[in-house]
Each structure stands twice: as structure tokens, then as C-alpha cells.
N, C-alpha and C positions, 0 to 999 in steps of 0.2 A: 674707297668704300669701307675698308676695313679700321682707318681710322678713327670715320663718321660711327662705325659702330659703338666702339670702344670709349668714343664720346660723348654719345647718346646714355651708353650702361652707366658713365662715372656718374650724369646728371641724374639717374634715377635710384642712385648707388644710396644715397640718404634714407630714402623713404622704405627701401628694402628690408621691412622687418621681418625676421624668420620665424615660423612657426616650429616648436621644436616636436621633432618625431623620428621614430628609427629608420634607417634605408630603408626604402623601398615602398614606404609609404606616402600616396597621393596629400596631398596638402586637404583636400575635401574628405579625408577617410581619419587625417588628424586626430578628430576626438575623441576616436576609438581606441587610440593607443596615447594614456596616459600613463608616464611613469608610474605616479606616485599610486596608482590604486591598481590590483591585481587584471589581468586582461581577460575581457568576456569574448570567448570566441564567437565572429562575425554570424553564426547558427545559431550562437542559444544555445548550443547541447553543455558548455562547463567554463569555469575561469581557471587561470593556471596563472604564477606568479609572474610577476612583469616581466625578471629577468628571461625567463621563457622565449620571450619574444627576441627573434634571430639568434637562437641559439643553434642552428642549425640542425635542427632535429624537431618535425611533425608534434603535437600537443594536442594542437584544436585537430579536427576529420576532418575540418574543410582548409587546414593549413592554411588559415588567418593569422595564424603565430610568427610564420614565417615569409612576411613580405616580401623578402630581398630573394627568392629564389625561383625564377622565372625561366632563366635564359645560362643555368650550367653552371654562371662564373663563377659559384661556390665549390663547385668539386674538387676533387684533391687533384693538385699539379694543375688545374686548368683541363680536367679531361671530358671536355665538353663531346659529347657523343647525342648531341640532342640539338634541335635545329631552335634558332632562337623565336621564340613564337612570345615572344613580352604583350605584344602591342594586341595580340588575340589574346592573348590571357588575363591580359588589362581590360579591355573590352567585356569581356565573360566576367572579372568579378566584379567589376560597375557594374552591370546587370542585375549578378547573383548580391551582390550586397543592395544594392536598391529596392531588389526584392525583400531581404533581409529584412531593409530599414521600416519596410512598407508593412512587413508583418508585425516588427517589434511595435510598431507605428499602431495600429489597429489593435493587436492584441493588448496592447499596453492601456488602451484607449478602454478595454473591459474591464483589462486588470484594473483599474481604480475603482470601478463598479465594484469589483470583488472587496478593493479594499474599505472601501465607502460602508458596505453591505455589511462586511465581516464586524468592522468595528462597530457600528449600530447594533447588529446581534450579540455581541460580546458585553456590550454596555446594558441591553436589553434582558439578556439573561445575567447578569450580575444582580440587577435592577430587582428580577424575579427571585433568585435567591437571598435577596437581602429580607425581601416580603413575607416570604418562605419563612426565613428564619425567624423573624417575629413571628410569624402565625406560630413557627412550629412550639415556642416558647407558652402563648396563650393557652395551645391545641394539648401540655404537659400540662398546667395547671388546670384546664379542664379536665382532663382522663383522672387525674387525682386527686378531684374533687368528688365526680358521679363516683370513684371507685371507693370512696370511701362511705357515700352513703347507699350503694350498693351491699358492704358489707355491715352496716346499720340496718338495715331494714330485711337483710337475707334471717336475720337472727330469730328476730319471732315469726317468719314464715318456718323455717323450722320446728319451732316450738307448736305451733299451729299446725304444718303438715302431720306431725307424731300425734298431736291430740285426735287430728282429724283421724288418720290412719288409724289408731285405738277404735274411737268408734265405730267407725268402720268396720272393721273385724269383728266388735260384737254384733254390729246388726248383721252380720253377712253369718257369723255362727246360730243366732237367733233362727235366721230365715234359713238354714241349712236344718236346725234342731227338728223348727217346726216341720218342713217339707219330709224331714226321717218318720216324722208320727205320723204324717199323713200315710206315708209309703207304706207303714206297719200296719194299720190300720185297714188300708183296702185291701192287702192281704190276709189277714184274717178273716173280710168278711169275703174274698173272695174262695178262701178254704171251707169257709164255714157254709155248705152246701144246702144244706137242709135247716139253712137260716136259726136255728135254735141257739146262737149266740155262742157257740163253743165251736172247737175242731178236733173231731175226735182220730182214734184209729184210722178207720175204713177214708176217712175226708183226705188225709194227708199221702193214705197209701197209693190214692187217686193221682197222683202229682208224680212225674217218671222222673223228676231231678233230684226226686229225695236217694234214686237205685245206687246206694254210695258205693256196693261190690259189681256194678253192671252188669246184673245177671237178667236184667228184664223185666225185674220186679223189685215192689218195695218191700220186706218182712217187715212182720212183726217190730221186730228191735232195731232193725232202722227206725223206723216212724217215731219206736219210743225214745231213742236215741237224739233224735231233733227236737221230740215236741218235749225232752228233758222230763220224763215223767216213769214212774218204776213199775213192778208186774200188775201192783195193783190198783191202778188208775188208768184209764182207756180216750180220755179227753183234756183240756185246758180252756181254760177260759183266755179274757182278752187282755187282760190286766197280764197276767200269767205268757201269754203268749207275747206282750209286748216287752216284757221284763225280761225273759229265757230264750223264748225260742228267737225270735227275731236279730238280736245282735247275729246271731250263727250261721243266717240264713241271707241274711240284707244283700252280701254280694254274691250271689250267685243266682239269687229268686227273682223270677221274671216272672212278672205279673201279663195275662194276655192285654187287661185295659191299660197297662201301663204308657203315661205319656212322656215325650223326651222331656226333661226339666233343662229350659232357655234360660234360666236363671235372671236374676233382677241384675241387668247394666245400668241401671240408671248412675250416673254421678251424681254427687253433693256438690254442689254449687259451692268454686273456690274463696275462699273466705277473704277478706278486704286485704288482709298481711301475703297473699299471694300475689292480689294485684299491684301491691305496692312494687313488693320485690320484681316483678316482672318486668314494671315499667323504671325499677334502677338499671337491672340488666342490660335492657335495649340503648339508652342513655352512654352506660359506661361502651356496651360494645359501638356504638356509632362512633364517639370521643376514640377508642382507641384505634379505629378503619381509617379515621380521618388522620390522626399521628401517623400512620403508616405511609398510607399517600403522600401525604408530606414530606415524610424522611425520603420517601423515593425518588419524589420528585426535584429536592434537596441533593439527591445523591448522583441524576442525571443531569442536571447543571452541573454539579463537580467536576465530574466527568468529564463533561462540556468545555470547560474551564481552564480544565488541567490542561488537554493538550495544546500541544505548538503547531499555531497553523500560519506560521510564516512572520517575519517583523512587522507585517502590517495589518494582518489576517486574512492575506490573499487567498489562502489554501481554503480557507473555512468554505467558500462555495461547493467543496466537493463531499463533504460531509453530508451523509443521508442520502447520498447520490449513488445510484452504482453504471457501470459502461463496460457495455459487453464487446468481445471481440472473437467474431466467428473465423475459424482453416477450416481446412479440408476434413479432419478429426472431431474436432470439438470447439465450446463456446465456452469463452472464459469469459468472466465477469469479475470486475474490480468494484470494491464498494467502500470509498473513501473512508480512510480512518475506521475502515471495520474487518475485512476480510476481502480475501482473494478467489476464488476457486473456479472449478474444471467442471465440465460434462459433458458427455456424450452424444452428438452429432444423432446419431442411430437412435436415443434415448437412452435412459438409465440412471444412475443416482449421482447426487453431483459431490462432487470431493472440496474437500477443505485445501487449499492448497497453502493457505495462511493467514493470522490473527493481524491484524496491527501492531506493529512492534515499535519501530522508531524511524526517524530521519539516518539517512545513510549517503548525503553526498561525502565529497572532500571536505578537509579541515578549512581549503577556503571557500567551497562553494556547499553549506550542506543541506539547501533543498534542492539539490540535483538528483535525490534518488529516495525510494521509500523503502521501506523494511518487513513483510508483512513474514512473520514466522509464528513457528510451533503447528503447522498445518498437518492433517492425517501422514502419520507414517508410512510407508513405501513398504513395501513386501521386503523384512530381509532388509531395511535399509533406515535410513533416519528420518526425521521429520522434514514432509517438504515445507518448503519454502520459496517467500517472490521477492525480488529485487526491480523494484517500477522506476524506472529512467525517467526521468520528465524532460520535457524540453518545451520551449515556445511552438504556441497552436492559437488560431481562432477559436478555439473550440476545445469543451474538455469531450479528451476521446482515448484508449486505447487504440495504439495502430501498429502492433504486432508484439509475437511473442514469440518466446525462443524458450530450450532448458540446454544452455547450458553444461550444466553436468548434470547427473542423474538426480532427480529428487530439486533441481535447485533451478529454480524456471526466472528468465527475467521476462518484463512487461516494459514496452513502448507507449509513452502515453506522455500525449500533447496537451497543453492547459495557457490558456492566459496568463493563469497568475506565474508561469514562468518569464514571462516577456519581461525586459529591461527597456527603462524613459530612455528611447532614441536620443541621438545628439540632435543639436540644434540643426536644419538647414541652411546650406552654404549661401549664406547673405553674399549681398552687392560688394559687400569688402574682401570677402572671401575670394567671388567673381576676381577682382582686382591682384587679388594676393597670388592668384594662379597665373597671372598673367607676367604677374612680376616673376615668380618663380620660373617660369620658360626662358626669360630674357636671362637670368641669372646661368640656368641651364646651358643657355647657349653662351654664353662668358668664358665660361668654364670646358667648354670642346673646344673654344679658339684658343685657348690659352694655353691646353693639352699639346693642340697641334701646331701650335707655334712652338712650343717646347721641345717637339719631336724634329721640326724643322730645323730649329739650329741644332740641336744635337747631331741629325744626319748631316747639316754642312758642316759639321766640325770634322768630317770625317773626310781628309782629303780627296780631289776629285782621282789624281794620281793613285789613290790605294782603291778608290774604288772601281779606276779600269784596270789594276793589275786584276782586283777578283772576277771582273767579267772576262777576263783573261785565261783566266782558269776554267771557265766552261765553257768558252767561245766552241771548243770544237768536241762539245757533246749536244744531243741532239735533245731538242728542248722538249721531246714529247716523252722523255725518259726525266720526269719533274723529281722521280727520286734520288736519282745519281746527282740531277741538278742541287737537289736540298744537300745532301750530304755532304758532297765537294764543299759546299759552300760552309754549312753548318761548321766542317772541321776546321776551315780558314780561317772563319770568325771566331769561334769560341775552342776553347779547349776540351780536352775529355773529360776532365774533373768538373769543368761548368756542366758538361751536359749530363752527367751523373748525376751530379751534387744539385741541383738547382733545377726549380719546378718551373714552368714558362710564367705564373703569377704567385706562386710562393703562397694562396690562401689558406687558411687554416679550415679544415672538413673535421668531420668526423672519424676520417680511416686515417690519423695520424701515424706516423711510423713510429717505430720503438727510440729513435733520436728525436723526435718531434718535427714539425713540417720544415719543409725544405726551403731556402731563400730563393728568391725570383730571380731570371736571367735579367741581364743587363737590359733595359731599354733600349739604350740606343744601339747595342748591337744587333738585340732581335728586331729595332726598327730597320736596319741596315739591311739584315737576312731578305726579311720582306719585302722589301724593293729592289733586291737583286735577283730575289728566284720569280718574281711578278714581271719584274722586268724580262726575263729569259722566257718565262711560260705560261706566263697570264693565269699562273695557277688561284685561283681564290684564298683569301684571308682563313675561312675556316677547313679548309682541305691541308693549307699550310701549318695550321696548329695541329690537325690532328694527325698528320705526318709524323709532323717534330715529336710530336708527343712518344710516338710509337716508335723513334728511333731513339728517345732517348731510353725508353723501356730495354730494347733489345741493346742497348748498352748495357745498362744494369744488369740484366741475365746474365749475358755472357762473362762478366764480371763475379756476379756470386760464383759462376759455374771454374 
């Protein structure tokens, strides 16, 4: 049978082409791990440089980095202390990566939408700026056309408002002069009591606001006093009274008929050089409302323009967008390419917590994260700020948020345009290639254990009943006395010191560097002589061994 195998594997031995990929990687997961370009962890959450991958140390959260680490064999000296669960763990990440693939799959499937979309709008508003800037060209030679004969036609409405204004003032002093003579006038005749066209003594002393010392009465020389006239003269005429008395008296003298003077409003109809000017005015200011619009609208494509929304313009769908994320506290809201901020659950005013700043992933991955800073300062503290993770989503969404440290808050937020073009799915050759690859699989355990085969018959049958000889008469439920006896028969104390049971290189290397492997064929030998004695299991017996070559070491430093 084992022949027939061996002769089967050499006939299919030709056609056996290898796909190249690191331990521990399924032949269907291949595409995922290409040397030549940096590795995208199996999540979406970042890439990290290829060598990364099986370097024995975590990169990716979902430890996609590190294939080859399943079932222990990596740890230092072989100190497996974990039950080997490959074949479950293999099982769960076919799963969790199918899921993976389903979502890069889907999401990816938007993300082109995005990109599709982005660059249309990108071209579209180019398109409009380009329009812009011609208008805005026409829109400067317009404004500096009406403003030039705006200030042609402003010149003789000047000339014009000053002649007007002139005139003005004299018909307005005119109409003041006259309405003073009238005023004078019905004062006299309303002094002049006894109508005989004069105002004498007795007429004026009648009137209580001539009483200049307020004693109740008018004298004598008050009366004469106003009506400007000496001991011997007792009256005035009207000419007389409009010439003397009146200037002295106008503001203070209240006439009982006296009526309120509503004065002449009317306007003079604005003269042809005003409407001219009027209608340059309106001209130049529409030309220059319009230049402004322009430059603004000019200045928000720029804007537009300027930022980096990804190598394809995937990002640009979240622009103009914002996506709220309600805890227990508060509701934050993220607003693409604008601003970050906080408020209050309870109600209350909402906080800046940051501007748009920049892209902030890694040097090889850098829309893995956003930057939004210079947000309202902190009591006593610096400017807050947000740091937004992205990862692959159906969906653009914050889905949580943390701070970090004080003042310095990061954002969870899923998007499309994070999703990566899945690998192809595992064709019919593919099919094939897995199948080849199990047959090979299994070449390579026959070959092992033919190897181990004759290494253990080389080890005569005579030396191996003298060592069951050696435990014949300890009691086989005592499997540690059994190992030990045996262990110091086979190997030395230097081997069991010096030498780790697979000699793999870990992380916790010693200060000499890792240790060399025990001999195969003696620790195949161990193993079927303490198995033989007590049916002890494969991994009970490693980690036995393990722990007595430790308590060697101890007692040794000690």
C-alpha cells in the first residue's frame, strides 16, 4: 500500500505547481499575502510592511500577520502550554475571513460608486471654475467700465446739486424773510388796540412779558425801553416798530393768534444730471456684487479642489456630510472635511472639538486615519482635538468614540471608501491546486515518519531492552521517575540544559540567543520507551520534559 502511494505522488509529482506563500497560509487565502506589496490586514483596520508577516509578534488586531501561530509550536524551547485547536481555529478564520471577503466584497462594490461619483464631481467643478474664471475676467472689465462712467457723470451732478443747493437757500431765506414780516406785522397790529395804526405806552404796558424786573408790572421805562423811544415820545408807528422794536422782541413775543409755521417741504424736482448719476451708481454697484459672487464662488471650488480625498476620490462622498454618534453622555457629530464636535445629552451648547486638519495614517497606509484639530480649548489645558480611525463598512457611520487622553478624543468610523478590490475567487484550478497540495501534505508526514523509523531501528534492539531494563522495576504510574530515569540514559545533562526540545526562534530569546534542538532520534527513542512503560500522551510528555529540563537550569544557576 505504501508503495502504491509513493507511486501515485511521483505520477502527479510534474504537474505539482506551487503557489508561493508564508507558513501557515491556506493555498485559497494566497492572494492575500503577496511579497511584493505591503500586507492589508484580513479587517481592513491598516497595512504593515510584508516582512511583518511571521515575524512573530501581532501587527494586524485580528493577527492575520501571523499565520503560522495556532497550535504553540512557535514558543520558546517548544513550551506549548495550550491544547492544539489549529483545525478550530482554521475553521473560524474561513469563516471570519469570508465574512471579511463578503464585506470588502459589497463595500468595494459602493466604493467605485464613490469613485465614479468623486471624479465626475471633481471634473465638474473644475469645469465650473474654469467658467468662473472667464466670467470673473468679463465681470473686472465690466466694473471698470460703469466705474468709470460713474465717475464721469458723478461730476456735474455735483455741479448741479451746489447750484441747486444755492438756490435753495435763497428761496428758503426769501420765504423765512417774508413769513418775519408777516410775523411783525400782526404784532403790531395786534398791540395796536385801539386800531389808530400806532402802539403807544398804555398798548404795550398791556402785555405781562414786556415785566423785564418781574415785579408784576410793566413801568414806564420798560415800555420805553422796548418800544426804543425817549421821555418825550409816548408811541411808534409801524415802519418804526418793524425797524426797532421788533428784532428785540421776535424771540420771546407770542402772539395769542399766532399759528405753528409747518414750513414749505416741498422738493425741487432732481435735475436730469442726478438721474444720470443715480442710474451710473446702481450699474457700477450690481458689476461689483456680481465680481464678488464670483471671487466667492471661485474661492469655494479652490477650496474644493485643494483637498485630498483619496487616489481615486473615494473620500469626496463624505464631504458636506456629517454622522452623529450618540453614549450615555453625549452626541458627537463628525462633518467630513469640516469639523468634529460634542454636546450634551441633557442639552446645552455644543463644543468645537476640532477643524479639518490633515490625513494621519501610517507612512504606508495614510487614509487609515483623520486629523481634525485646533478645536475649543479645555479649561487649563490645550486645544482639543480628534483623531477618526477609518476602517471598512457598508456604510459611512461613526461607531464609537473614546478620549484617550485628556483634551485628545479618537472617532471610530466605518466607510466604503475604505474597502480593498477582494482577491479573485478560488476557480476550478484553484479547486485542484488544494487538492494537489493535501497529497503533497501527506508525502511529506510519510517521509517524516519513515525517517523516524529508521532512525529508531538504528538504535539497537539490545540497547533498547537494556533501557526498559532500567525501569522494569518502577511502577509505571510513577510516569515521572519513569521520564527522568530514562531522560538521563539517553541524553546527557549538558543536552538537557543546553538544548530546547525544537530549538525555534520566539521572541523571549536568551542573552546567548535560542537554544539548539535535542536530537531527534533520541527524543524519538524517549517517546516510545516512557509510552511504552505508561501510555503517557505525546503532549503530557513534552511538557514534562520541558519542566524538568527547567528545574535543571535552576538548580544549576543556584
Amino acid at each position: 500500500m505504501l508503495v502504491f502511494v509513493f507511486t501515485a505522488l511521483s505520477l502527479l509529482s510534474p504537474c505539482l505547481a506551487t503557489i508561493p506563500r508564508p507558513r501557515g497560509v491556506a493555498i485559497s487565502m494566497a492572494s492575500f499575502y503577496k511579497p511584493d506589496v505591503p500586507f492589508q490586514c484580513l479587517d481592513g483596520s491598516k497595512q504593515v510592511p510584508f516582512e511583518y508577516v511571521n515575524d512573530d509578534y501581532c501587527d494586524c488586531p485580528d493577527g492575520s500577520d501571523e499565520p503560522d501561530c495556532c497550535d504553540g509550536s512557535d514558543e520558546w524551547e517548544g513550551n506549548i502550554e495550550c491544547v492544539n485547536n489549529c483545525k478550530e481555529l482554521g475553521r473560524k478564520m474561513r469563516e471570519d475571513r469570508e465574512k471579511q471577503m463578503q464585506l470588502q466584497d459589497s463595500g468595494y462594490k459602493v466604493k467605485l460608486q464613490y469613485m465614479e461619483e468623486g471624479k465626475k464631481r471633481r471634473a465638474e467643478k473644475r469645469a465650473e471654475m474654469e467658467t468662473l474664471e472667464q466670467s470673473k475676467v468679463e465681470l473686472e472689465a465690466l466694473k471698470n467700465e460703469v466705474e468709470a462712467r460713474k465717475i464721469e457723470v458723478e461730476g456735474p451732478e455735483k455741479e448741479a446739486k451746489e447750484k441747486h443747493e444755492q438756490a435753495w437757500k435763497e428761496v428758503q431765506e426769501a420765504k423765512k424773510a417774508e413769513l418775519d414780516k408777516i410775523k411783525a406785522e400782526t404784532a403790531f397790529y395786534e398791540m395796536d388796540e385801539n386800531k389808530d395804526n400806532r402802539v403807544d405806552l398804555v398798548e404795550i404796558k398791556a402785555h405781562a412779558q414786556f415785566d423785564v424786573d418781574n415785579n408784576g408790572e410793566v413801568c414806564d421805562s420798560e415800555a420805553r425801553e422796548h418800544l426804543e423811544i425817549g421821555e418825550e415820545a409816548d408811541h411808534v408807528d409801524l415802519e418804526h416798530f418793524m425797524e426797532k422794536v421788533w428784532p428785540n422782541i421776535r424771540d420771546f413775543y407770542k402772539s395769542p393768534a399766532e399759528q405753528e409755521d409747518k414750513g414749505d417741504n416741498q422738493e425741487i424736482e432732481p435735475k436730469e444730471e442726478e438721474n444720470l448719476a443715480d442710474a451710473a451708481r446702481k450699474q457700477f454697484t450690481d458689476a461689483d456684487n456680481a465680481l464678488r459672487d464670483a471671487e466667492n464662488a471661485i474661492r469655494d471650488l479652490q477650496n474644493y479642489l485643494n483637498l485630498d480625498y483619496g487616489p481615486n476620490e473615494e473620500f469626496s462622498a463624505l464631504k458636506g456630510n456629517c454622522y452623529e454618534y450618540t453614549d450615555r453622555e453625549y452626541t458627537y457629530k463628525l462633518c467630513g472635511f469640516e469639523k468634529a464636535t460634542q454636546r450634551p445629552k441633557a442639552g446645552g451648547s455644543e463644543t468645537t472639538l476640532g477643524n479639518w486638519g490633515k490625513w494621519e495614517g501610517t507612512p504606508e497606509d495614510k487614509y487609515a486615519a483623520q486629523k481634525y484639530e485646533n478645536g475649543q480649548s479645555c479649561w487649563n489645558g490645550p486645544n482639543r482635538s480628534v483623531k477618526v480611525n477609518m476602517k471598512c463598512g457598508l456604510e459611512n457611520k461613526v461607531t464609537g468614540t473614546s478620549e484617550p487622553s485628556r483634551c485628545e478624543y479618537a472617532f471610530d468610523f466605518e466607510t466604503p471608501a475604505r474597502c480593498t478590490e477582494p482577491p479573485a475567487r478560488a476557480s476550478d484550478d484553484t479547486h485542484d491546486e488544494l487538492i494537489k497540495e493535501e497529497i503533497r501534505a501527506l508525502r511529506r508526514n510519510i517521509r517524516r515518519l519513515e525517517d523516524r523509523v529508521v532512525a529508531f531501528e538504528s538504535v539497537g534492539s539490545s540497547q533498547q531492552d537494556n533501557l526498559l531494563n532500567l525501569v522494569t522495576h518502577l511502577d509505571a504510574r510513577d510516569v515521572q521517575q519513569v521520564l527522568s530515569t530514562l531522560c538521563k540514559a539517553i541524553f546527557s545533562n549538558e543536552e538537557l540544559m543546553n538544548c530546547s526540545r525544537k530549538g525555534k526562534r520566539t521572541n523571549k530569546c536568551s542573552e546567548s540567543g535560542p537554544r539548539p534542538p535535542l536530537d531527534i532520534v533520541k527524543l524519538e527513542k524517549l517517546e516510545h520507551l516512557v509510552r511504552e512503560k505508561t501510555n503517557m500522551s505525546k503532549d503530557c510528555l513534552c511538557k514534562k520534559l520541558e519542566n524538568m529540563q527547567k528545574t535543571l537550569r535552576q538548580k544549576k544557576k543556584q
